[in-house]
LOKOLTOR-109772 format. One line per field, with one value per residue (C-alpha): x, y, z; residue in three letters. Coordinates in nm, 2 decimals. Example, Ala and Ser with C-alpha at 12.3 -4.5 7.8 and 13.67 -1.06 7.14 Angstrom:
BEGIN
x: c(1.23	1.37) .
y: c(-0.45	-0.11) .
z: c(0.78	0.71) .
residuo: c(ala	ser) .
// end
This chain:
BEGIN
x: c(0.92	0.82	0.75	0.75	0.49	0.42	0.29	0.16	0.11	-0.20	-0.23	-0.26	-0.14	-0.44	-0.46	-0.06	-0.06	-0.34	-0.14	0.15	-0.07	-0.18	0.18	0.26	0.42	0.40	0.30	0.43	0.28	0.26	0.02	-0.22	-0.09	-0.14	-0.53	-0.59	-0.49	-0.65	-0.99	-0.94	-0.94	-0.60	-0.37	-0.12	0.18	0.17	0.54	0.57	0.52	0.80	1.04	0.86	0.86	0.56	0.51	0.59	0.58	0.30	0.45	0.82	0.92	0.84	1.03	1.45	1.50	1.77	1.50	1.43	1.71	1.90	1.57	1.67	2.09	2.16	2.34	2.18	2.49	2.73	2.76	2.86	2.55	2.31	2.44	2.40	2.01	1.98	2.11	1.89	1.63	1.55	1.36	1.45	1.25	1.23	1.03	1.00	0.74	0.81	0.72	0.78	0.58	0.43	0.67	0.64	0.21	0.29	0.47	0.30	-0.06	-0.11	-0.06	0.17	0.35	0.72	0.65	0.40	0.66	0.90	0.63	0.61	1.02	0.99	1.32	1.22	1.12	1.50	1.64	1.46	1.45	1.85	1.87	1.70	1.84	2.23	2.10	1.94	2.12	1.88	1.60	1.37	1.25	0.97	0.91	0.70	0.35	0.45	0.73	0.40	0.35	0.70	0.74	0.46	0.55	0.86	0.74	0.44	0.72	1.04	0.92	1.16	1.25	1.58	1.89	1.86	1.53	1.63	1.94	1.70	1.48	1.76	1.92	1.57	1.57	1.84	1.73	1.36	1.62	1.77	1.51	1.34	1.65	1.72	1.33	1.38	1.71	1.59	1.25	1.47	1.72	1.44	1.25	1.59	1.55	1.94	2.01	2.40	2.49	2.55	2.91	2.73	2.45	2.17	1.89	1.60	1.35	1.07	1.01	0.66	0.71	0.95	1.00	1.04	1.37	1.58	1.70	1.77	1.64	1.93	1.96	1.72	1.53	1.29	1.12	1.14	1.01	1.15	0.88	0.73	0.88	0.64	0.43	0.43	0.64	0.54	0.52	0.23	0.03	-0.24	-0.28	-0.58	-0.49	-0.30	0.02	0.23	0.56	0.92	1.21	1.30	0.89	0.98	1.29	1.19	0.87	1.05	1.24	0.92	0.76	1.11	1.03	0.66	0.70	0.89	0.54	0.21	0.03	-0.14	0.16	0.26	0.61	0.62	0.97	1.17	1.45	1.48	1.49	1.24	1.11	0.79	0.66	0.37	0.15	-0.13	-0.45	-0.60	-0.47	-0.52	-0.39	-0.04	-0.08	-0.10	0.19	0.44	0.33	0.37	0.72	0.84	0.58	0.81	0.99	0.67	0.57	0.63	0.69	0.58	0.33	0.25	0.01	-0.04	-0.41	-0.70	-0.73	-1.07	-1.20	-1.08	-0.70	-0.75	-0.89	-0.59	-0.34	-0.46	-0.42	-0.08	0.12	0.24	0.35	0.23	0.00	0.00	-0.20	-0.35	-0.74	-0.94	-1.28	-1.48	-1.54	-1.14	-1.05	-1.30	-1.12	-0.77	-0.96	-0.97	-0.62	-0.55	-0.17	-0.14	-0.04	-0.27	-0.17	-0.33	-0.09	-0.28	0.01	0.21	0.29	0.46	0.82	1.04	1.28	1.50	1.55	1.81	2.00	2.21	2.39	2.52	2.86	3.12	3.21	3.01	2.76	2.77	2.49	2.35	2.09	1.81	1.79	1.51	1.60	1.56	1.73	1.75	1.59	1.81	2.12	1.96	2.17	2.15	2.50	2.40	2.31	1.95	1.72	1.49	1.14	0.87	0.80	1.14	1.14	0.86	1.03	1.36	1.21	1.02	1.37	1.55	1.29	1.35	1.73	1.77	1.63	1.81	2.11	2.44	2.56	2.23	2.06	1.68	1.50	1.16	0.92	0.55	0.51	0.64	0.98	1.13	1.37	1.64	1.99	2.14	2.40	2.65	3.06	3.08	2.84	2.81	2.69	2.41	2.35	2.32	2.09	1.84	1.85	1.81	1.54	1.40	1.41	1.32	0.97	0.90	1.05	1.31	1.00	0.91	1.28	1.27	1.22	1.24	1.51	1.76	1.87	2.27	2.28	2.61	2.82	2.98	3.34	3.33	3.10	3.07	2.72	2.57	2.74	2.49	2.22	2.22	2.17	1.88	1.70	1.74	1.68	1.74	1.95	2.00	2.34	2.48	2.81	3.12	3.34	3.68	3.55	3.18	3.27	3.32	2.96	2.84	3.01	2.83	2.49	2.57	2.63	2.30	2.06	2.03	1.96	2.10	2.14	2.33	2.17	2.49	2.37	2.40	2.19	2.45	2.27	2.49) .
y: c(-5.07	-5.44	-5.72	-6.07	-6.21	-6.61	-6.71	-7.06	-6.83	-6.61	-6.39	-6.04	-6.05	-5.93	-5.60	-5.58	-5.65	-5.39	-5.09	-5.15	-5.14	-4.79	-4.70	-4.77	-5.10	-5.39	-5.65	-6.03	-6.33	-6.73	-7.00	-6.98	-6.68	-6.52	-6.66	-6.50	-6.16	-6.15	-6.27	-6.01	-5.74	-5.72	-5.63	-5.91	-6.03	-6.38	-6.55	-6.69	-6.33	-6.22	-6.55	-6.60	-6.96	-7.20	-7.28	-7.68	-8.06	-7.95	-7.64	-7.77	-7.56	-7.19	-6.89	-7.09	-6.83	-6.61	-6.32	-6.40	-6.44	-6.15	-5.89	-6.01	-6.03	-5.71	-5.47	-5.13	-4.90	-5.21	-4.99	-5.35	-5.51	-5.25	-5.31	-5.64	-5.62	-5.35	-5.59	-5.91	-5.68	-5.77	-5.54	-5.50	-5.73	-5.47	-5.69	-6.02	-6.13	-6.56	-6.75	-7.18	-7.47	-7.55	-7.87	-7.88	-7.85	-8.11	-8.36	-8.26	-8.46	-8.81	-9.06	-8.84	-9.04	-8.98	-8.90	-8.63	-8.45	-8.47	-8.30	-8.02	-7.96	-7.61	-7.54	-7.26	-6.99	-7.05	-6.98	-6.66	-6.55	-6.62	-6.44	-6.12	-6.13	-6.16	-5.87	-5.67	-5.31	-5.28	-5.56	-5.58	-5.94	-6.03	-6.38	-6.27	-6.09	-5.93	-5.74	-5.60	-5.30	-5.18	-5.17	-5.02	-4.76	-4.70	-4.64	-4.48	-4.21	-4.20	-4.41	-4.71	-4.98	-4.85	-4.98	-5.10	-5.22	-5.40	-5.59	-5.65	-5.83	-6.01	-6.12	-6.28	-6.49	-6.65	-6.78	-6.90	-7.13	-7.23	-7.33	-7.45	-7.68	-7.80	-7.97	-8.17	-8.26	-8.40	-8.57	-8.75	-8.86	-8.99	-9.14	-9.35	-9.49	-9.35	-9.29	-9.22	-8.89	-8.72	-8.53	-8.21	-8.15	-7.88	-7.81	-7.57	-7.46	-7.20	-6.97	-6.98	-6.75	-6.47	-6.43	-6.20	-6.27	-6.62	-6.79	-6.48	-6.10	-5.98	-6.25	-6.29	-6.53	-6.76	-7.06	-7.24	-7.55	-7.86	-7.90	-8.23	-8.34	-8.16	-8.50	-8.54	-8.23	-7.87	-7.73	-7.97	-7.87	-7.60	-7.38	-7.34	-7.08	-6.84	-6.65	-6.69	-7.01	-6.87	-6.98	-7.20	-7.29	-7.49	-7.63	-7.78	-7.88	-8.11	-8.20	-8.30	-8.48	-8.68	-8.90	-8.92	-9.08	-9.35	-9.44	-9.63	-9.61	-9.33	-9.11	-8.71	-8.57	-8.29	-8.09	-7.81	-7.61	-7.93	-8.17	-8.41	-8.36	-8.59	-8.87	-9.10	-9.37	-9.48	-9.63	-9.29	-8.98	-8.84	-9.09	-9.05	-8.68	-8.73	-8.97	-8.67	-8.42	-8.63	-8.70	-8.31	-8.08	-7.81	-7.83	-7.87	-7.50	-7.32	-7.65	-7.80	-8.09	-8.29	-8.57	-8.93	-8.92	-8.65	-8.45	-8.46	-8.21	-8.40	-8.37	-7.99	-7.90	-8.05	-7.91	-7.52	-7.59	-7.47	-7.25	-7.43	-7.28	-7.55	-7.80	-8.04	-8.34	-8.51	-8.38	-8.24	-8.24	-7.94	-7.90	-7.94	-7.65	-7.41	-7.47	-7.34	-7.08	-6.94	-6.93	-6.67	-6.74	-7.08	-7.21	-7.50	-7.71	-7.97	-8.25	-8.51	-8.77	-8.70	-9.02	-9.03	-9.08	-9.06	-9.32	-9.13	-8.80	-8.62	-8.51	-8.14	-7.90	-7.63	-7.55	-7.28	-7.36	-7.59	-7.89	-8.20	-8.49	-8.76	-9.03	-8.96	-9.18	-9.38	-9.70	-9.80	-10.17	-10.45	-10.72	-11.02	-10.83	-10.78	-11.02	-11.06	-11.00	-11.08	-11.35	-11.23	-11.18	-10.89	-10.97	-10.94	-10.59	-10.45	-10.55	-10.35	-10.04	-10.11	-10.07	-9.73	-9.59	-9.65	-9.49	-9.20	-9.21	-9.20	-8.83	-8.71	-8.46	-8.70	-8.82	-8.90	-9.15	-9.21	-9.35	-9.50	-9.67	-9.80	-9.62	-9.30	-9.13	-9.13	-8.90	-8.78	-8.64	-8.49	-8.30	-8.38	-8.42	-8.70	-8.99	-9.00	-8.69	-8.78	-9.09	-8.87	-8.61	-8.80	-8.99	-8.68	-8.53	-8.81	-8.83	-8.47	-8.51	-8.90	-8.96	-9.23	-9.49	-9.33	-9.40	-9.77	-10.00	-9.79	-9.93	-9.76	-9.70	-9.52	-9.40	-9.52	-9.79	-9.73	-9.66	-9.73	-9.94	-9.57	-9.55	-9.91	-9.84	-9.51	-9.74	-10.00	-9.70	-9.55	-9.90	-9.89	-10.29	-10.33	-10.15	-10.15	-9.98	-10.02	-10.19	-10.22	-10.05	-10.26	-10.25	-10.43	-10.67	-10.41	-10.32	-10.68	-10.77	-10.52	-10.59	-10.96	-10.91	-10.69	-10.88	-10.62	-10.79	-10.59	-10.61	-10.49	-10.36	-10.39	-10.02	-9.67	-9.33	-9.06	-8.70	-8.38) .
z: c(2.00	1.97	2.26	2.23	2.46	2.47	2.80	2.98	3.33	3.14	3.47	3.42	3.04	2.87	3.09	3.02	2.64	2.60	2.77	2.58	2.26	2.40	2.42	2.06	2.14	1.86	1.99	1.83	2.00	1.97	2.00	2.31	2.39	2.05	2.05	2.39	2.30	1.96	2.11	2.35	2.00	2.02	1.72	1.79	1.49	1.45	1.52	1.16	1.00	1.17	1.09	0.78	0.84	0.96	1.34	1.34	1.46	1.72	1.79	1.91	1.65	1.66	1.79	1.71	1.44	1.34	1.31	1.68	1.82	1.63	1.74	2.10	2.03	1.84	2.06	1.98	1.99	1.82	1.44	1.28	1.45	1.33	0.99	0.95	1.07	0.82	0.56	0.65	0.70	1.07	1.31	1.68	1.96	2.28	2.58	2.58	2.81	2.86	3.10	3.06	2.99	3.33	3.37	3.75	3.75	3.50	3.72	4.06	3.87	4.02	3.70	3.48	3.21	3.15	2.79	2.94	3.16	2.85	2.62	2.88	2.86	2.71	2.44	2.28	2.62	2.82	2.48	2.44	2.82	2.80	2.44	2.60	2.95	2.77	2.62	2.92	2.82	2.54	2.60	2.91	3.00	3.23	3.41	3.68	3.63	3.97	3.75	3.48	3.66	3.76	3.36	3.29	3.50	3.34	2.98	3.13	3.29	3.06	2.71	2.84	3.12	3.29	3.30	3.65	3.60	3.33	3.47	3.79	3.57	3.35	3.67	3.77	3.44	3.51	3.87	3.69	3.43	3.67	3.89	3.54	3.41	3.82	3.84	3.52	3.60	3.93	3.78	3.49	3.74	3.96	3.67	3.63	4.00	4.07	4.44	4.43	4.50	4.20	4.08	4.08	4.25	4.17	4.44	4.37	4.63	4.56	4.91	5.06	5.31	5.45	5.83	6.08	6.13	6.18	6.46	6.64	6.58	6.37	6.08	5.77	5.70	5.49	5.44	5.13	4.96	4.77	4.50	4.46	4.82	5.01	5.11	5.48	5.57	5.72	5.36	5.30	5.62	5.62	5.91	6.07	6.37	6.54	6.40	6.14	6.20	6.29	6.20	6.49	6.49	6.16	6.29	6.59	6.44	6.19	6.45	6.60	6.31	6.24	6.55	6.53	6.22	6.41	6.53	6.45	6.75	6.91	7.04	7.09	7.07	7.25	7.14	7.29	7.10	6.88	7.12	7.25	7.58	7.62	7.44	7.47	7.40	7.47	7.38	7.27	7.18	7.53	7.72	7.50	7.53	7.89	7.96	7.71	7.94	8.31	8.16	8.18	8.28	8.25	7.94	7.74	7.86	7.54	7.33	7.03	7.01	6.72	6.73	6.48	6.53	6.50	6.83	6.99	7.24	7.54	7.47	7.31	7.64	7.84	7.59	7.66	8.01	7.90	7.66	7.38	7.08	6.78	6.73	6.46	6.37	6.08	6.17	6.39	6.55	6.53	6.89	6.95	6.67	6.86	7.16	7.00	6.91	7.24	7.24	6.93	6.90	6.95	6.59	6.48	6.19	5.98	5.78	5.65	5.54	5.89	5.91	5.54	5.53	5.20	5.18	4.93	5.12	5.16	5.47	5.39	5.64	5.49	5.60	5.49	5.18	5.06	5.16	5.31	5.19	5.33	5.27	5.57	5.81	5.78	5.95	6.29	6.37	6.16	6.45	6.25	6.38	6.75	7.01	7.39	7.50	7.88	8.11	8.13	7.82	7.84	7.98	7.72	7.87	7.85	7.51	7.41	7.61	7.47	7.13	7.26	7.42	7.10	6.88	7.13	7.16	6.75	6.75	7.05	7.00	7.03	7.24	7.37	7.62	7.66	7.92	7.90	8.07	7.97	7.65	7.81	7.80	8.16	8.10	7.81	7.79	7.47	7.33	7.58	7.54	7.69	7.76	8.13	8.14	7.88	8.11	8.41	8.28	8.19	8.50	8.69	8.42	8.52	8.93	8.87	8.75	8.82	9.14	9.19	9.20	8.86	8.71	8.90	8.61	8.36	8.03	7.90	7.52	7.41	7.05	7.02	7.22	7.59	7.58	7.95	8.25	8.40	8.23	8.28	8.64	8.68	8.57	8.81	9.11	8.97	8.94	8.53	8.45	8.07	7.80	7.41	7.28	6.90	7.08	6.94	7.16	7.27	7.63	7.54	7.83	8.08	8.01	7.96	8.32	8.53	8.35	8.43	8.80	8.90	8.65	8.40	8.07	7.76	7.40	7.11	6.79	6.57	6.42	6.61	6.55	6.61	6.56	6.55) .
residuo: c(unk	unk	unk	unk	unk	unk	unk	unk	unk	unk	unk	unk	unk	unk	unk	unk	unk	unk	unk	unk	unk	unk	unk	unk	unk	unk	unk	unk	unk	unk	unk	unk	unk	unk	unk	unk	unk	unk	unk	unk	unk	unk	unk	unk	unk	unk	unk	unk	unk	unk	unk	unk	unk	unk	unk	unk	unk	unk	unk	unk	unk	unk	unk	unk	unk	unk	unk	unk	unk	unk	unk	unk	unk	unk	unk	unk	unk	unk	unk	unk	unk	unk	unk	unk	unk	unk	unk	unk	unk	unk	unk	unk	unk	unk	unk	unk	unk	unk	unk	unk	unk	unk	unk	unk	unk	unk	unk	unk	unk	unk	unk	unk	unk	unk	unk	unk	unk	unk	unk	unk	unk	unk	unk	unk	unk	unk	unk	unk	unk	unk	unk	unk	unk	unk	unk	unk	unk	unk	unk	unk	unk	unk	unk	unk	unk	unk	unk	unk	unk	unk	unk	unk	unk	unk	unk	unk	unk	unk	unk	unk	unk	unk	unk	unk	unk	unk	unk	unk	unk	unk	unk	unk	unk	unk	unk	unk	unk	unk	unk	unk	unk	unk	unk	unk	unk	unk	unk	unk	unk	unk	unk	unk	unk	unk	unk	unk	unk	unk	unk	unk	unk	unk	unk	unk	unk	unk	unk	unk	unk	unk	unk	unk	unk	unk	unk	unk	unk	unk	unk	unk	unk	unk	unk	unk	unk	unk	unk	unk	unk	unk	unk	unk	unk	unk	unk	unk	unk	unk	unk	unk	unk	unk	unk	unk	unk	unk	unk	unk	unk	unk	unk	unk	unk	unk	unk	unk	unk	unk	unk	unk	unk	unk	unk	unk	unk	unk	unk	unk	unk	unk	unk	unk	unk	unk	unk	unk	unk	unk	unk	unk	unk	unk	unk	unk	unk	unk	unk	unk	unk	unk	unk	unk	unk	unk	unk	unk	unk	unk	unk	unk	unk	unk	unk	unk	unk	unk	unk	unk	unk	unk	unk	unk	unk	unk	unk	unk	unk	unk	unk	unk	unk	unk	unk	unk	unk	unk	unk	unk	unk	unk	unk	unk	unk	unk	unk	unk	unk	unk	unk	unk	unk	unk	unk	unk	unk	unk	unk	unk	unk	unk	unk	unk	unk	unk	unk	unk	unk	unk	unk	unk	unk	unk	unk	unk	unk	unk	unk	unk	unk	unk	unk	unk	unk	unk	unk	unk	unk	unk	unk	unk	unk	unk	unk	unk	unk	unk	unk	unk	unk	unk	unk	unk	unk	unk	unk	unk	unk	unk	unk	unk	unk	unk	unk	unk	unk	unk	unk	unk	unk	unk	unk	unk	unk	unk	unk	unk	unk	unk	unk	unk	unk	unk	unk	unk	unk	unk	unk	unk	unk	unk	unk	unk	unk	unk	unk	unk	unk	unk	unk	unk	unk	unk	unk	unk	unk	unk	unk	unk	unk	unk	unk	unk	unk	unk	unk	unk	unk	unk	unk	unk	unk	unk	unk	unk	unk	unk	unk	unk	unk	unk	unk	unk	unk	unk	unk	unk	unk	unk	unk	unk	unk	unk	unk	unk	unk	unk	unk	unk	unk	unk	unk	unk	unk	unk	unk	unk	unk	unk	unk	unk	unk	unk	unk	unk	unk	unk	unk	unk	unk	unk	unk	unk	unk	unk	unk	unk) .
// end
């Protein structure tokens, strides 16, 4: 028995090599790989004594041999195949043990060249990795160091890999190819600066973590990773207390980060079940942290909070007044992290770039049968296209809430309507049929935990346009004095009129924010 071992990921592959040596296996070997296990007094076959042709140019050239390939091909009870090996005189090639040039530690370094990543584009492993795993009835493959023992085991036990074993293993292969070929296909395309969406589209994610279960207690679930867009996102943050995230934890978390990033000052979302449901500002972390929590006291039991500046001991001790599930912010003071610590599941998470946003992102939902793509939306309003439709221009003050409330209104479930007020959300209404309903629950959200006085004054922002003055009509009784809306709808002037006769200055932002 012979295996093929030619490894960039060196864990574990001394201590593997040298008990298949005590089983009697020949070992053959390349390169790095080859050095390491002969320094380690290992009797390892050099790749050109099998090929009987040189290793060359650097080392590109190597293991793309007939006496390779055909080890790895031949199938074992195939009378024609064994024939011909008999006549070239080739020898069977058992295990292969590959894993690939370490393209995506490659890319991931700060500086890396194009001509560097392209050096790192391994040829010769996928072949052999696909050679074998074609091949798995008679060859067993390994990717995974995790995958040494279970093989060991095996020719420990019965003197080979099993069948089911080895079609596990083949089968695994084929994912680490494709996860290989899917990384470089992304890095060229972004190297070219191409932002179309593609005619075929090939994603890879590597998991970082299995849950307890998903969404609810019956379905599976997992989190995984896009490599080399982790910058700014959950996957990027280190967690520094309490229990392990759940699947809706990470949902509404992003959920939570996605409008925080709308922000430069000192603010705190607080998010429940994916939907914002206090949000401040303020001169310091506190006071924002404050002004989320006056805005629903109730809906932020439970909740998610994530913060733009470091948390100090202050706010910590006002946050574990109550339960919250997260809390995530770029830093932390000592004094504030030993306060979490009193609270032993309440999740505590550091993300240093929080306020990063990639421009070229994504959007996917998966639905059945396939997947629809977007580009993210990372824009807000483009001010050039801003117009006062009504009689009255907004007061400098109204402006600045206007611009909060539609910050707020472009991450609340459509159709949505947010109210704000000072640099704090007044109240929100999402994820309604029809708009008027959107308009009226955040009006009552509002009157709920405000008062009337609270709502009084307060602006008002619709993520898309008003098909009808029912809305601007609701406005005017709670005391609402300024709105921003996309327009566009064939009754604007319904709208416009009612504004117009109870001095309620609005404008049109010629762009809407619809989120299903």
């Amino acid at each position: 028995m012979r295996a093929l071992i030619s490894v960039s990921d060196k864990t574990g592959i001394v201590a593997f090599a040298k008990e298949l040596a005590e089983l009697g296996v020949e070992i053959i070997s390349t390169g790095g790989t080859y050095n390491t296990l002969k320094g380690e007094g290992l009797n390892v076959i050099g790749i050109s004594e099998v090929t009987g042709f040189p290793e060359c140019l650097d080392g590109r050239v190597k293991t793309l041999h007939p006496a390779i390939h055909a080890g790895l091909l031949n199938i074992r009870d195939n009378e024609e195949h064994q024939k011909q090996m008999k006549e070239l005189g080739l020898g069977n090639i058992d295990i292969v043990v590959v894993n690939l040039y370490p393209f995506k530690q490659t890319i991931l370094k700060p500086g890396v060249t194009l001509e560097e990543a392209i050096e790192n584009i391994d040829i010769g492993g996928p072949t052999m990795l696909r050679s074998a795993a074609k091949n798995n009835q008679d060859v067993a493959v390994v990717v995974d160091p995790k995958d040494y023992e279970t093989v060991l085991e095996e020719l420990k036990a019965n003197k080979e890999v099993s069948k089911a074993t080895k079609f596990y293993l083949a089968s695994k292969v084929f994912e680490h190819t494709a996860n290989y070929d899917s990384m470089i296909a992304s890095y060229l395309r972004m190297q070219r600066g191409d932002t179309s969406l593609p005619e075929k589209l090939t994603l890879t994610f590597e998991k970082v973590q299995d849950m307890r279960y998903g969404e609810n207690p019956h379905q599976q679930a997992a989190f995984y990773m896009e490599v080399g867009k982790t910058k700014g996102t959950l996957a990027d943050a280190k967690q520094l207390n309490g229990k392990e995230l759940s699947y809706n934890n990470i949902n509404d978390a992003n959920g939570a980060l996605e409008l925080l990033k709308e922000f430069s000052e000192p603010t705190i979302v607080a998010v429940k079940h994916a939907n914002p449901c206090g949000v401040g500002t303020g001169e310091t972390i506190l006071e924002a942290y404050q002004k989320a929590y006056e805005a629903d006291p109730v809906s932020i039991f439970g909740g998610i909070v994530v913060a733009n500046r470091k948390i100090d001991a202050d706010t910590a001790q006002e946050m574990i007044k109550i339960f919250l599930e997260i809390v995530i912010a770029p830093s932390y003071d000592e004094e504030a992290l030993k306060i979490f610590e009193t609270k032993k599941n309440l999740r505590v998470l550091q993300l240093e770039n929080i306020e990063y946003v990639d421009a070229l992102a994504l959007d996917m939902k998966k639905v059945g049968g396939g997947l629809i793509v977007q580009g993210k939306d990372t824009l807000l309003l483009n001010e050039e296209e801003l117009k006062v439709v009504t009689d009255r221009a907004p007061s400098e003050k109204e402006m600045k809430d206007l611009m909060f409330a539609w910050k707020l209104v472009k991450h609340v479930k459509s159709n949505g309507i947010a109210l704000a007020k000072e640099g704090k959300s007044v109240g929100m209404g999402g994820g309604q049929t029809n708009r008027i309903w959107a308009t009226s629950q955040a009006i009552e959200h509002g009157i709920e935990f405000l008062g009337e006085e609270g709502v009084k004054g307060s602006v008002m922002a619709s993520d898309a346009f008003f098909p009808f003055s029912d809305c601007v009509e609701a406005a005017v009784k709670a005391g609402i004095t300024a709105i921003v809306q996309p327009g566009g709808s064939v009754r604007d002037e319904d709208s416009i009129k009612v504004c117009n006769e109870h001095n309620i200055a609005m404008i049109f932002t010629g762009m809407r924010h619809f989120k299903h």
